[in-house]
N, C-alpha and C positions, 0 to 999 in steps of 0.2 A: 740297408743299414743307414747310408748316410743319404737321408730323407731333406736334407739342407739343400741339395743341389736342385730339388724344384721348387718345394717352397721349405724356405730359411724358417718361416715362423714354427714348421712342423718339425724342425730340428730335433735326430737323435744321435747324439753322437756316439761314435765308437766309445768303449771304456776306458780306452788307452787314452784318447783325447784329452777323456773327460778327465780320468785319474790326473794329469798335469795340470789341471787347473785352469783358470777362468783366462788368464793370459793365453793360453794355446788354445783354448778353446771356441776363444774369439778368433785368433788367428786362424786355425784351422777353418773357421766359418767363413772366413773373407776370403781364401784363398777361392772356394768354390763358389764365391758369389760375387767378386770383385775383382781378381785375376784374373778367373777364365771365364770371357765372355760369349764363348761360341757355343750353345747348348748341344751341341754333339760333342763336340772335346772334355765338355763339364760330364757327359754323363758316363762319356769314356775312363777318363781320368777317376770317376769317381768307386768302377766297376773298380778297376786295379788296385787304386788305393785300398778299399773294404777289402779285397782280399786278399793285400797282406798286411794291413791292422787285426785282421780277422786270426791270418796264422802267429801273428805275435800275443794276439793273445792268447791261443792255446799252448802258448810255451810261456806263459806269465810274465812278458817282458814290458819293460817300460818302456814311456821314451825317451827320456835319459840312460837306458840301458842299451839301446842299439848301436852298434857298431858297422865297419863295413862288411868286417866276414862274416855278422849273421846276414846283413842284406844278401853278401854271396851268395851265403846257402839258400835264401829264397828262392833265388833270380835259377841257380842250380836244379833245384827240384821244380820248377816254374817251366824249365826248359822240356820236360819228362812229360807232361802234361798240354802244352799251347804250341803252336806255329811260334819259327825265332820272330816273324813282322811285331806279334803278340805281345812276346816277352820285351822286347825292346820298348812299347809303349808299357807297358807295366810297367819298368825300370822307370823311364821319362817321365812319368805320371809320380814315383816315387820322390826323384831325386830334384822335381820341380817343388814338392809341398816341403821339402825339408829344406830347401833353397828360401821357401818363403820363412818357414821356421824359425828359421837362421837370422834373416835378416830384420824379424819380429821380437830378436832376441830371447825365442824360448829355447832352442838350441842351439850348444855353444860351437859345432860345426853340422856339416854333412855329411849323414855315416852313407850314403849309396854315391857323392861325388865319387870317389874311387873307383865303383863297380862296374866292371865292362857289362855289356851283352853279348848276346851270341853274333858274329859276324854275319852277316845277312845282306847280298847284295840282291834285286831283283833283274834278272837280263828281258825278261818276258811277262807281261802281265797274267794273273790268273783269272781275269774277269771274260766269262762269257760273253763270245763276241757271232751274232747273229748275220749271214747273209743278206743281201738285199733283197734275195727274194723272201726269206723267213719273216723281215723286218713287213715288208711290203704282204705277205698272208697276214702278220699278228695286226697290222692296221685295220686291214682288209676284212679281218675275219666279227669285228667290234662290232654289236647291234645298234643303229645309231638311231636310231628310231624313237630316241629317247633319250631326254638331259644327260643322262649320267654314262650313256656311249659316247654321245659324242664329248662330254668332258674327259673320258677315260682316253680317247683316240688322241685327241689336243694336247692331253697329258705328255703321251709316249711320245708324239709327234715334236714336241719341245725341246724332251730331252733328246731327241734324235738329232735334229739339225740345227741346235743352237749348243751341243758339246756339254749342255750346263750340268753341274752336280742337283741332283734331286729337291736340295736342302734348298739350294738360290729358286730351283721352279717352284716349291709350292710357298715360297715366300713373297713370289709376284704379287704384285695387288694389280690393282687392270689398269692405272695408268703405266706401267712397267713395261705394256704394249701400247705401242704410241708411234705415229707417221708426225716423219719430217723429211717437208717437201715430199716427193712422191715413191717414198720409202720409208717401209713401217719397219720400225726396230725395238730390241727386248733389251731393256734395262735392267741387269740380273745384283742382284748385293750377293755377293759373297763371302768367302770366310777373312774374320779379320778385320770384320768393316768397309771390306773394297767393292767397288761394284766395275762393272765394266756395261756396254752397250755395243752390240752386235745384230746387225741386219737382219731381217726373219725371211728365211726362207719362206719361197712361194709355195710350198703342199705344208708345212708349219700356218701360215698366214689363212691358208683357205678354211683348213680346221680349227682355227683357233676364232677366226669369224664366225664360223658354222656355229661353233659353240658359246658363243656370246649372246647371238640371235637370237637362239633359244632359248637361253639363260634370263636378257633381259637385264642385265649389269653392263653393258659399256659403259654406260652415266654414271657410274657407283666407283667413280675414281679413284678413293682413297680403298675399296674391299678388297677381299681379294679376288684374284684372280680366280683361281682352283679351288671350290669348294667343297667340302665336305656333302654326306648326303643324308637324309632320316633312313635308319636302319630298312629295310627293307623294301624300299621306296624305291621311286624315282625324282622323287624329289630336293632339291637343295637347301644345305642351311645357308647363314648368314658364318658360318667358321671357316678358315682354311682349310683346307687340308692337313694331313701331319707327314713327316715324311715317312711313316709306319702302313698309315693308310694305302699311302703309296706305293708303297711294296705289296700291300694285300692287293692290291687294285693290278698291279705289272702280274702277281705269282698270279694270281685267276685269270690275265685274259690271256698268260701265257701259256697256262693249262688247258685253258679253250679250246689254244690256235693249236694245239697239240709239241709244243715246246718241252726242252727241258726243263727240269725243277730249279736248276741252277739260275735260271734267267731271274736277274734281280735290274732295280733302278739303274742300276750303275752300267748294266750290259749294253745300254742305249747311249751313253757318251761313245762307250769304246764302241761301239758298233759305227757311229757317226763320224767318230776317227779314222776308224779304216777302210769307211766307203770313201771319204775325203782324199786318203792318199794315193785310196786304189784306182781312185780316177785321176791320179795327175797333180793332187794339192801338195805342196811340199808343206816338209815337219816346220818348218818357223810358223806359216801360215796358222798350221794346227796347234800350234801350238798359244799362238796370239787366242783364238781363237775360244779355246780351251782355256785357258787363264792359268796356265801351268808357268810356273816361277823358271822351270827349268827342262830343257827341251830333253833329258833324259827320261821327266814323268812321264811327257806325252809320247815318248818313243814305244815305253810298256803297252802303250795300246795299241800299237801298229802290227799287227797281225798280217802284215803281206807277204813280210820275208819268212813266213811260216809255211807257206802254201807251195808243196810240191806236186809237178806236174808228171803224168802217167810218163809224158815223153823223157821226161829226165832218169824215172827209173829203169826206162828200155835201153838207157844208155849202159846197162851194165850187160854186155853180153859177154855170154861162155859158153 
């Protein structure tokens, strides 16, 4: 529905928007194109929103007519339907555009400021987290014989031992990999406009040579890094990658390697987390590291305190 959040020009707005007028309807167009500037938060945001402009309009409401107890009842039957992580950006996503609303002067408050969510703390991450022997087959198992293995191995290998979110790897361009003095280091941007610079592991650093070589872009400083490839080919474009690609790219060669279906982009940060601490790294380190705001993120990933040994359960004897 709301076609504004990739291109603005192809604008359709909801009814309910539009019904309010030219005033909210600009409003409403800036919030998605001028507030949220992270394209995974914009298209997040933008899921939530359409779906419940979408249920207000199957009950004919305006938006001058909404209140906080109909948001309630949203957020209520919202709950019936999604994971509480879900509904709490649903709600955030809501109570953000009516905050803007508000302060655009098309709304004379905020009917979802009020509205709680469902309490939701997470003790334990639910991201699939791969062995080092699993991680070391799924590398292993990549046909490299050919541009697009060994970009595909460079890939996994990145996000394995530099912790980074998928979004910051395929937004590399090839200066982003760059030596200074006699250590080559990844220059990652991340969410929010931040970037940080972190050391490249030495089986990161070999693959990601190996892959360059071939490639024939080191010189091409400003391109990107990770590139896309011509359908069926082995061949490279001149585009980046998408971070979509990149999930098709992790779900097939973790299919290969004969992996669960669960293994996503994301399964190779926490995996890199918990090789890190299972050898001795401590959580600050990982947490620098990882570029987490707060060492409780990076704890979600720590899978060590999980792992029970046969010997502890012989300890129950009767």
């Amino acid at each position: 529905m709301i076609q504004a959040l990739v291109k603005p020009s192809q604008a359709i707005l909801p009814a309910l928007i539009a019904a309010a007028g030219e005033k909210a309807s600009r409003r409403f167009l800036e919030f998605f194109t001028a507030e949220i500037r992270n394209p995974h938060t914009r298209r997040a945001y933008a899921r939530a929103v359409s779906r419940f402009l979408a249920w207000c309009e199957k009950r004919r409401l305006s938006l001058l007519e909404l209140q906080p107890v109909l948001v309630a009842a949203y957020i209520e039957g919202l709950q019936k339907e999604v994971a509480p992580p879900s509904v709490k950006q649903h709600l955030a996503a809501v109570r953000m555009l009516f905050d803007y609303l508000v302060v655009g002067q098309v709304l004379p408050f905020n009917p979802a400021s009020a509205v709680r969510g469902p309490k939701y703390v997470a003790k334990v991450g639910k991201t699939p987290v791969l062995t080092p022997e699993e991680t070391r087959g799924l590398l292993d198992s990549i046909d490299t014989s050919h541009i697009v293995g060994l970009r595909d191995r460079a890939l996994i290998a990145v996000m394995t031992y530099s912790f980074a979110r998928v979004g910051a790897v395929v937004g590399m361009k090839v200066r982003d990999y760059y030596s200074q003095g006699r250590r080559a280091w990844f220059r990652l941007h991340e969410k929010g406009g931040k970037f940080r610079q972190i050391p490249v592991h030495h089986k990161a650093m070999e693959y990601l040579d190996a892959y360059l070589e071939a490639a024939g872009i080191a010189l091409e400083e400003r391109g990107p890094l990770f590139r896309s490839s011509y359908k069926k080919t082995h061949v490279l474009t001149k585009q980046a990658l998408t971070t979509d690609a990149a999930l098709r790219i992790v779900k097939r060669r973790a299919k290969d390697s004969g992996l669960p279906k669960e293994i996503g982009c994301h399964t190779f940060r926490a995996t890199g987390i918990t090789a890190f601490l299972s050898n001795g790294g401590d959580l600050a380190t990982a947490q620098k590291i990882a570029g987490h705001e707060s060492s409780r993120t990076t704890n979600l990933y720590d899978r060590t305190k999980n792992e029970l040994s046969l010997d502890e359960i012989e300890r129950i004897v009767i």
